[in-house]
C-alpha positions as CSV (number, residue, x, y, z in Angstrom):
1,X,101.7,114.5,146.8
2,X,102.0,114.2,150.4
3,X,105.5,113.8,152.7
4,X,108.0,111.6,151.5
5,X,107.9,108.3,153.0
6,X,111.8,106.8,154.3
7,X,112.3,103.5,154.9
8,X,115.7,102.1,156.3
9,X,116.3,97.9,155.3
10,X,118.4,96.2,157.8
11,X,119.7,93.3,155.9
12,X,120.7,92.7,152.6
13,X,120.8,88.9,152.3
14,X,118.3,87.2,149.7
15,X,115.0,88.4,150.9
16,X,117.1,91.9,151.9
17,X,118.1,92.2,148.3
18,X,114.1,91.5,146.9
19,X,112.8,93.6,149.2
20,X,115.6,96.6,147.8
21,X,114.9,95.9,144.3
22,X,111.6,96.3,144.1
23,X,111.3,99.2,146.2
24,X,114.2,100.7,143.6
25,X,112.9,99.2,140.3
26,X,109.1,99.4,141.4
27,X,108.7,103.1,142.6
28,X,106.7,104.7,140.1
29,X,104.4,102.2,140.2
30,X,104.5,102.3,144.1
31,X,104.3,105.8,144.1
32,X,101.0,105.8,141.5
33,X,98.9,103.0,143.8
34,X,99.7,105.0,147.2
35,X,99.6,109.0,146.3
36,X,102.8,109.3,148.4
37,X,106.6,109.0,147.6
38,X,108.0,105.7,149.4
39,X,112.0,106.3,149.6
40,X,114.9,103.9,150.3
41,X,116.8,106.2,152.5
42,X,119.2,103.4,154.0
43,X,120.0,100.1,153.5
44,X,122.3,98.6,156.4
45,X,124.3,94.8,156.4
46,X,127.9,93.6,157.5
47,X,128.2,92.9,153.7
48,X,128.0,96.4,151.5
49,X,130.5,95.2,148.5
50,X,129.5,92.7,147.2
51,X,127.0,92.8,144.1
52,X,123.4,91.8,144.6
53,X,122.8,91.7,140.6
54,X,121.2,95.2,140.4
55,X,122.2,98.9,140.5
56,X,121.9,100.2,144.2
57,X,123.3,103.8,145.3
58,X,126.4,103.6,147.2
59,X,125.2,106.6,149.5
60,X,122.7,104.4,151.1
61,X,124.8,101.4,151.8
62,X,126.1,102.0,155.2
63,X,126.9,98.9,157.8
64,X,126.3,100.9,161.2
65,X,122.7,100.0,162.2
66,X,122.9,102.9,164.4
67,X,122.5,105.1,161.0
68,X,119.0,103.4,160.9
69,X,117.9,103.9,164.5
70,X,118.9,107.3,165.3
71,X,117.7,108.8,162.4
72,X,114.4,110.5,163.1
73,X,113.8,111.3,159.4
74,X,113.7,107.6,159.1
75,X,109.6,106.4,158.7
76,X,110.0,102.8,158.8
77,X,112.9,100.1,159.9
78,X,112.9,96.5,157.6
79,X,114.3,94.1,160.2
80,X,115.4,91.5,157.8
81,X,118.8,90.0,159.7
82,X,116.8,87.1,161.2
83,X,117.9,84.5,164.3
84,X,116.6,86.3,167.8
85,X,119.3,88.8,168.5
86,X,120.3,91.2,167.7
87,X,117.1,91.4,166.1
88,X,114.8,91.5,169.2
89,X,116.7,94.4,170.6
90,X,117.3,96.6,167.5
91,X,113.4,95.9,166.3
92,X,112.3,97.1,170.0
93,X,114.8,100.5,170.1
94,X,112.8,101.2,166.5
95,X,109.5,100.7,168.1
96,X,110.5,102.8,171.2
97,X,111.8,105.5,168.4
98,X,108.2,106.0,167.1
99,X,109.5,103.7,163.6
100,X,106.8,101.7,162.1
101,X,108.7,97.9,161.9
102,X,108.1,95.4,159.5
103,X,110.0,92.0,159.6
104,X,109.9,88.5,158.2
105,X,111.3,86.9,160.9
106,X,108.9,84.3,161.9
107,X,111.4,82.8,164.9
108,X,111.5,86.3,166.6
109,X,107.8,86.7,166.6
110,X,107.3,83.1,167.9
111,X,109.7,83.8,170.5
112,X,109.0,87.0,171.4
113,X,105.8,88.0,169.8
114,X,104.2,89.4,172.8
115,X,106.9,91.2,173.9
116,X,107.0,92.8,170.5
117,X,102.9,92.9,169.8
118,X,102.7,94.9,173.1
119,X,105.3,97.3,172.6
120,X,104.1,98.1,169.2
121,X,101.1,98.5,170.6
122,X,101.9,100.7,173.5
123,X,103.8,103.2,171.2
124,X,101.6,103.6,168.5
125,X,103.4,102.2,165.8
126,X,102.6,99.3,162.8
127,X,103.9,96.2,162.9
128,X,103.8,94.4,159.8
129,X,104.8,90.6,159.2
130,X,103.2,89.4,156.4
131,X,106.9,88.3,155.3
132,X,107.1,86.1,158.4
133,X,104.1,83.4,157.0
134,X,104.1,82.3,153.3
135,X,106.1,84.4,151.4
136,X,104.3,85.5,148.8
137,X,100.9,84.7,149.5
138,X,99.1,87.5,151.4
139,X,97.7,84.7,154.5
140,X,98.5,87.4,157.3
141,X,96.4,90.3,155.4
142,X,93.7,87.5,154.7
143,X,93.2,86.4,157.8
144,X,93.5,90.4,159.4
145,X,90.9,91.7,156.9
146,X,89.3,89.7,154.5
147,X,88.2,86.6,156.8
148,X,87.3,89.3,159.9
149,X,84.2,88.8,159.8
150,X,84.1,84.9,161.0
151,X,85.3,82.9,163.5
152,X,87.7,80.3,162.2
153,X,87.8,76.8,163.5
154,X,90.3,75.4,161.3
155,X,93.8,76.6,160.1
156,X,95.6,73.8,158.3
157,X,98.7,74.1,155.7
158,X,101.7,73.3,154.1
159,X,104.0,75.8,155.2
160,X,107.8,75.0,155.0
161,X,109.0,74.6,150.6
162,X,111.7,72.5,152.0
163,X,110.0,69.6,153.7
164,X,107.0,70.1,151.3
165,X,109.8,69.3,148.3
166,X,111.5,66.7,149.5
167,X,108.3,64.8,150.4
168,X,106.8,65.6,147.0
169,X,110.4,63.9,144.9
170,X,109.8,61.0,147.7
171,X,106.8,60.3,146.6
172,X,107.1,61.3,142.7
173,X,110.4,59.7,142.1
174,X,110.8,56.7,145.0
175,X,113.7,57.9,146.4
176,X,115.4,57.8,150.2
177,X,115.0,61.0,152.5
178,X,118.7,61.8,153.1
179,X,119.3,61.7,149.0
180,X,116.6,64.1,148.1
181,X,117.7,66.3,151.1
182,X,121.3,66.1,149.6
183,X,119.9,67.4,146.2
184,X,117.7,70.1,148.0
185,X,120.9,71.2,150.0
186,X,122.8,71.3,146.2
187,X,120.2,73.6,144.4
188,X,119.3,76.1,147.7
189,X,116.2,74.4,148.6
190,X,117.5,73.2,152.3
191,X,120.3,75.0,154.0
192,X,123.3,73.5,155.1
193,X,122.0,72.4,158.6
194,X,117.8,71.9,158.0
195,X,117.1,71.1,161.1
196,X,114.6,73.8,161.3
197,X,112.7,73.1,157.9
198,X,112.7,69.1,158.2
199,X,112.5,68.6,161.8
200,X,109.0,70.8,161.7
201,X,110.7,73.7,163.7
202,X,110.0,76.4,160.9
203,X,106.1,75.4,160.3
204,X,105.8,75.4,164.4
205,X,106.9,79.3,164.4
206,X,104.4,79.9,161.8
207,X,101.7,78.2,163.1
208,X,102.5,80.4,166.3
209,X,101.6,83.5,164.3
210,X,98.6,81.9,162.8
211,X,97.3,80.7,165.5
212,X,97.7,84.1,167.5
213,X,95.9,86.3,164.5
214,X,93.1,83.2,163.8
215,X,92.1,82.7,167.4
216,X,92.8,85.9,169.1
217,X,94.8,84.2,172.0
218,X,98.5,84.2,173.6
219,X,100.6,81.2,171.7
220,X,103.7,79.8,172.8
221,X,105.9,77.7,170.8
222,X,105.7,75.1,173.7
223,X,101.9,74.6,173.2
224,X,102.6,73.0,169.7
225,X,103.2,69.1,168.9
226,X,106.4,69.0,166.8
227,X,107.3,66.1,164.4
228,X,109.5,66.1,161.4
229,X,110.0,64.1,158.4
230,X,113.5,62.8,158.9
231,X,112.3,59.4,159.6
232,X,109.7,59.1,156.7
233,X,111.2,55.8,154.4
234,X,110.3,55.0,151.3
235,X,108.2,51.9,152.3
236,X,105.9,54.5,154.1
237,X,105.4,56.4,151.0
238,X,104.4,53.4,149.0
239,X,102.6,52.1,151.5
240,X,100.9,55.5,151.9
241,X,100.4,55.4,147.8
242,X,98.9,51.9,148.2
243,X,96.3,52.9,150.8
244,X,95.5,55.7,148.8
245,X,96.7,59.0,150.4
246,X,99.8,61.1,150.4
247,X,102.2,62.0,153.3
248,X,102.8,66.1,153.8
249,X,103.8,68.0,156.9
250,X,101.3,69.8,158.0
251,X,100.2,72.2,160.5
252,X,96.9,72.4,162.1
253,X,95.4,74.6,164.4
254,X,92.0,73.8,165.6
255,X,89.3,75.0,168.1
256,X,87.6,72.2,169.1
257,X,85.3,71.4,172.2
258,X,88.6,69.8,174.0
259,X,90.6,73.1,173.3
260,X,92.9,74.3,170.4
261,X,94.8,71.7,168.6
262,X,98.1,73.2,167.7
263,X,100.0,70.5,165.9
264,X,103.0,70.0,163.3
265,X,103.5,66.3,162.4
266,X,103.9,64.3,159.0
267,X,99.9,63.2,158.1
268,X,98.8,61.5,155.6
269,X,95.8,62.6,153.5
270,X,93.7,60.9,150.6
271,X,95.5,61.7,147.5
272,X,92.6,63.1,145.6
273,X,92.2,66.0,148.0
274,X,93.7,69.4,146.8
275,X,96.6,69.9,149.9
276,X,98.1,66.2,148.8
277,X,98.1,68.0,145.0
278,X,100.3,70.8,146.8
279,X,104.4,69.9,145.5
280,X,107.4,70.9,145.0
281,X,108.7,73.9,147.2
282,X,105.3,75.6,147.3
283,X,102.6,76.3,149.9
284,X,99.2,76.4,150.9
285,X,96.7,77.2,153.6
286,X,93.3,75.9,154.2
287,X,90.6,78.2,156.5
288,X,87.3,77.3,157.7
289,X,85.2,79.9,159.1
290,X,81.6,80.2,160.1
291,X,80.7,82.8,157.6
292,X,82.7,82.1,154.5
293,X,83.2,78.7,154.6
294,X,86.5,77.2,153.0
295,X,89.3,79.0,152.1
296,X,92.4,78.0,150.4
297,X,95.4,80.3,149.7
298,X,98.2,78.4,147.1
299,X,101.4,79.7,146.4
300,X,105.9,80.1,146.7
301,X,106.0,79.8,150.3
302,X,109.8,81.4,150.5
303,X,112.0,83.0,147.6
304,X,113.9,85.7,147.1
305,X,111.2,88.3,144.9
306,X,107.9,86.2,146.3
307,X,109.3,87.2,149.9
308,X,110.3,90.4,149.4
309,X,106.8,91.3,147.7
310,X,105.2,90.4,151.0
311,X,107.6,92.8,152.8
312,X,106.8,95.6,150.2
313,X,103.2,94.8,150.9
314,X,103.6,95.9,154.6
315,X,105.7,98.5,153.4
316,X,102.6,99.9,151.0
317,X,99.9,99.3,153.8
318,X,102.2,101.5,156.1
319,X,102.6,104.2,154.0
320,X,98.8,104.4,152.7
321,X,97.9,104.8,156.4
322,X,100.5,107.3,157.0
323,X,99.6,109.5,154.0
324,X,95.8,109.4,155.2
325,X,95.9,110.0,158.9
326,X,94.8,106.1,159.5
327,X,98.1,104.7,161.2
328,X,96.6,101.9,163.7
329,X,94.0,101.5,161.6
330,X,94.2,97.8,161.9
331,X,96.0,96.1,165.0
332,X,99.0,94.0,164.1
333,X,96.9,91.2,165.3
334,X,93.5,92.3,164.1
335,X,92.6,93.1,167.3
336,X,93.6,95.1,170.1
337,X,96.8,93.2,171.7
338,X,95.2,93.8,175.3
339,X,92.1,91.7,174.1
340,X,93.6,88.6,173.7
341,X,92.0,86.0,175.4
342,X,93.5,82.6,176.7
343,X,92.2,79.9,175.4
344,X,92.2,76.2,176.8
345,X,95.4,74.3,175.2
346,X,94.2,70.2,174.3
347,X,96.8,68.3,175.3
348,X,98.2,65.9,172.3
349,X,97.1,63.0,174.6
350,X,93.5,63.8,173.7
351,X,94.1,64.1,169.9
352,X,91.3,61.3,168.7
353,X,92.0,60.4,165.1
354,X,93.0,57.5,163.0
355,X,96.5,56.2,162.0
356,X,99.3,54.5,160.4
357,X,101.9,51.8,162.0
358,X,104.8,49.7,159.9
359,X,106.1,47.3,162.5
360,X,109.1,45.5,161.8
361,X,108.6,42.2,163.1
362,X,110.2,38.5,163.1
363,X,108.4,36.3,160.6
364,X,106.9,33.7,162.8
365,X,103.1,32.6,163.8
366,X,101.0,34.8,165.6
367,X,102.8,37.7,165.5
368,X,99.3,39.3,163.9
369,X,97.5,38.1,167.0
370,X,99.9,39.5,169.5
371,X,99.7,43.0,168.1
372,X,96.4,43.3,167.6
373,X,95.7,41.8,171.0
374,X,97.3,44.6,172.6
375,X,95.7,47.3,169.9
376,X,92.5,45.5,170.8
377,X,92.9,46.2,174.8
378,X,93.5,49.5,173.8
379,X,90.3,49.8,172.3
380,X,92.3,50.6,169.4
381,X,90.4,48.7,166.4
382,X,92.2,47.4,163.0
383,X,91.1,49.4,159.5
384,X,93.1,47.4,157.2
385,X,96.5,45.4,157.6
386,X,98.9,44.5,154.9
387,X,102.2,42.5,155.3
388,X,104.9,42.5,152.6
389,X,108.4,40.9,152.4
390,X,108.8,36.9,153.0
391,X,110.7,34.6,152.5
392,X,114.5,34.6,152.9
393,X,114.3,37.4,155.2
394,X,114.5,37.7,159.1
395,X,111.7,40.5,159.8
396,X,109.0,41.8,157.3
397,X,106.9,44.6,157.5
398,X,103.4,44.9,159.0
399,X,101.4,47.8,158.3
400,X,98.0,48.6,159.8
401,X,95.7,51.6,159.6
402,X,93.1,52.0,162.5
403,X,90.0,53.4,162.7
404,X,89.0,56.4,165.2
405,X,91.4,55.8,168.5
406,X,92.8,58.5,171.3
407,X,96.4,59.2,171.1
408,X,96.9,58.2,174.4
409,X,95.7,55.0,174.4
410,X,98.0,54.6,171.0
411,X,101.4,55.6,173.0
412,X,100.7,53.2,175.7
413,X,100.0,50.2,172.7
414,X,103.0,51.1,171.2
415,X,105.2,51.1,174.1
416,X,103.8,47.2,175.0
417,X,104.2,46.1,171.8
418,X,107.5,47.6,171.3
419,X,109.0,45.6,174.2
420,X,107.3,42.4,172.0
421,X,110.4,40.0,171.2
422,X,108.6,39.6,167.4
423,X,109.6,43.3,167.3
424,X,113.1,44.1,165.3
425,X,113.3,47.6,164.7
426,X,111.5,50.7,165.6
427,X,107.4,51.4,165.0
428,X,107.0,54.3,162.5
429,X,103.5,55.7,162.8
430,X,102.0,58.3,161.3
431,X,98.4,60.4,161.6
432,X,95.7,60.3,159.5
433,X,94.3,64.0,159.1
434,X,90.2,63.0,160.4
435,X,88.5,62.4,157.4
436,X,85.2,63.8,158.3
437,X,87.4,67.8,157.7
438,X,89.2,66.9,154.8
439,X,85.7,65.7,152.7
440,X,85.0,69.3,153.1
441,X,87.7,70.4,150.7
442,X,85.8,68.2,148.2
443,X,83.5,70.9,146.8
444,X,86.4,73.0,146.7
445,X,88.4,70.8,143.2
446,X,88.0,72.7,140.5
């Protein structure tokens, strides 16, 4: 048996207290798979009374971080306090200590990533983040190690539980946005201010990460398209049903001819393809590379024990290279961090795809005409069109899906027809994922 491994968890909330049981309850088996003796030495949090629903020793609750830091017996530091600081500064003092890090907090590597990348690097320690990405499915180590050995032109996903829940009981149970957010908020699904998870802020700092480790170039959260789901209605859903396909929030990363795509926006996809099948709080994440083909990774995006598996993961990986000499073994990127290469950014102007529109419009002659006069100088051409609600009432709606057409020219049609007196209320549109990628999850259903 080789030295005892110490490991010091900053953070005892939910994922904090996953992350502690399973190294407690689990270290036997930890112990058998990694010939080495991995040790909670410390765990540090503002909070050290209250019960986390398991038996932890008092002598290593502590709430001075600086027990964690300036202990050089201490092997690893678990940065699991989230938000941007103190994080950024107590994760960098570790790395400038010689500590290996590891951290699920996907806002301080999309903010400061580099930063953090290049000090790890410079110092010679491991950064792990497989935490940060999916929870409990192992995307980060997938991409790292098992997809090496291609060049990836697509990363695609549902990555936020929240958004990905309240979409699915929208769609499964017809109900309004704000109500199903209400009953997320109730059972812990959404916190008390979601802005991050509906809004598309939380899948943005994950694709960040992806992007970096799929591509091998600098990502800023700036160079990402961000669109939430707070305006999604009902009607969209149904019409969405009626047309055959299913709205999720995705994010897609993809190197094209024009650039990388990096993009977070409510799409809709045909409803026989496996991502639309995809509920409830969890995730998935769709790969093509040149070598193996597709690649799709399903599973609890956040959680408690699913999270705090991923950390352990890292935690594992660390200590198997430790005990054999190997530490550096593979980048944090899966690559060296001074061999990232820029790569050209395509602007969402460019985006060519097809898409969605529900006008609100007056009920009165030509109103058709009009709109698709101005789609039609657009060079924006009609798929399909369907009108519902007459009558009694003052506006109805008008939905149209178009075929291929460039985003810009869709913003500019939108904006004329907006100013349109046969207009009463605002355009909703939404993108339809290009169906030419999606066929190729076909072969994929079981």
């Amino acid at each position: 048996m080789g030295k005892t491994i110490n490991v010091g968890l900053l953070g005892f909330g939910t994922v904090g207290s996953g992350t502690a049981r399973i190294l407690l309850e689990q270290s036997e088996l930890l112990e058998q798979r990694t010939g080495t003796s991995i040790r909670l030495a410390r765990i540090c949090d503002m909070d050290i009374t209250t019960s986390r629903g398991f038996p932890v020793p008092s002598e290593i609750l502590t709430d001075d971080v600086r027990s964690l830091l300036d202990d050089p017996e201490l092997d690893i530091f678990i940065e699991l306090i989230g938000g941007l600081e103190p994080a950024r500064t107590f994760v960098l003092e570790a790395i400038q200590k010689g500590k290996h890090v590891i951290t699920a907090n996907k806002a301080l590597l999309a903010a400061h990533g580099h930063e953090i990348f290049d000090a790890a690097a410079r110092y010679g320690v491991e950064l792990g983040f497989e935490a940060s990405v999916g929870g409990g499915i192992p995307v980060v180590k997938a991409v790292k190690e098992g997809l090496v050995a291609n060049r990836l032109h697509t990363v695609m996903g549902i990555m936020n539980g929240t958004a990905n829940y309240i979409l699915t009981r929208m769609t499964e149970e017809d109900m309004a946005f704000q109500d199903v957010l209400a009953d997320a908020q109730r059972l812990g699904y959404a916190e008390a201010d979601p802005a991050y998870d509906v809004e598309g802020i939380d899948t943005a700092h994950k694709l960040v990460i992806m992007a970096m480790l799929a591509f091998g170039t600098p990502v800023e959260l700036s160079d990402i398209y961000i669109e939430g789901i707070s305006r999604l209605s009902p009607l969209d859903i149904s019409f969405a049903k009626e047309f055959g396909y299913r709205i999720k929030l995705l994010a897609i990363a993809r190197n094209g001819s024009d650039g990388l795509e990096l993009r977070v926006h409510p799409t809709m996809i045909p409803s026989e393809h496996l991502l639309a099948q995809v509920g409830g709080v969890y995730n998935a994440f769709y790969f093509i590379g040149d070598s193996a083909g597709k690649v799709l990774l399903y599973g609890l995006g956040a959680g408690q024990m699913p999270t705090g598996s991923a950390v352990v993961a890292d935690v594992v990986d660390v200590a198997r290279n430790m005990a054999g000499g190997a530490v550096g073994r593979v980048a944090s990127l899966g690559l060296p961090y001074d061999t990232l290469k820029p790569l050209k950014k395509s602007p969402m102007d460019s985006l060519k795809g097809c898409y969605y529109f529900r006008f609100s419009v007056m009920d009165r002659p030509k109103v058709l005409a009009r709109i698709s006069g101005i789609l039609g100088d657009m060079g924006i051409s009609i798929a399909s069109v369907v009108q519902k609600g007459r009558g009694m009432e003052s506006s109805v709606s008008l939905v149209m899906l178009t075929h291929e057409a460039y985003e810009a020219k869709v913003r500019e049609a939108l904006k004329q027809i907006g100013s349109l007196d046969v207009i009463s209320g605002e355009t909703m549109v939404i993108r339809i994922e290009n169906l030419k990628n999606l066929e190729q999850l076909k072969d994929l259903a079981p």
